[in-house]
C-alpha positions, 0 to 999 in steps of 0.5 A: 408463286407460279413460273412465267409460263403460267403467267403467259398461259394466264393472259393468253386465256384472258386475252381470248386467243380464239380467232376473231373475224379480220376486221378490214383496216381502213384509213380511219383505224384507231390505233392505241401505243401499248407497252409490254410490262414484261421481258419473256416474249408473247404474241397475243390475238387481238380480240376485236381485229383478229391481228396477231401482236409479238411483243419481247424485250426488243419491241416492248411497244407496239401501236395496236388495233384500239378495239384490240388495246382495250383488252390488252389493257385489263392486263397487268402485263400491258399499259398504255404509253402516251 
């Protein structure tokens, strides 16, 4: 079984954390609550607004950009909250 930095290196690679073009956010963004799964700290790139989310312990959940929640989604680490 792999440490938690593995882990974290693993969803940063799925996540794509390579700058993405700013979108500008505008009145009508859709925004998605997600939850953070786990307790270590992350901060992911969102891939389709470029915005930078920092989860942890403390604030598991974050409203998100929807393009952005849609690929943080397919992650085990991260599920919607309605």
């Amino acid at each position: 079984m792999g440490c938690c930095g593995q882990g974290r290196a693993a969803l940063r690679q799925a996540m794509n954390p390579s700058p993405a073009p700013r979108a500008a956010a505008g009145p009508a963004e859709r925004r998605v609550l997600v939850h953070y799964r786990a307790n270590a700290p992350v901060a992911v790139r969102g891939v389709a607004s470029g915005r930078l989310y920092e989860f942890d312990a403390t604030h598991p959940t974050l409203y998100v950009n929807e393009g952005d929640a849609a690929a943080l989604l397919r992650s085990r680490w991260f599920e919607r909250q309605d």
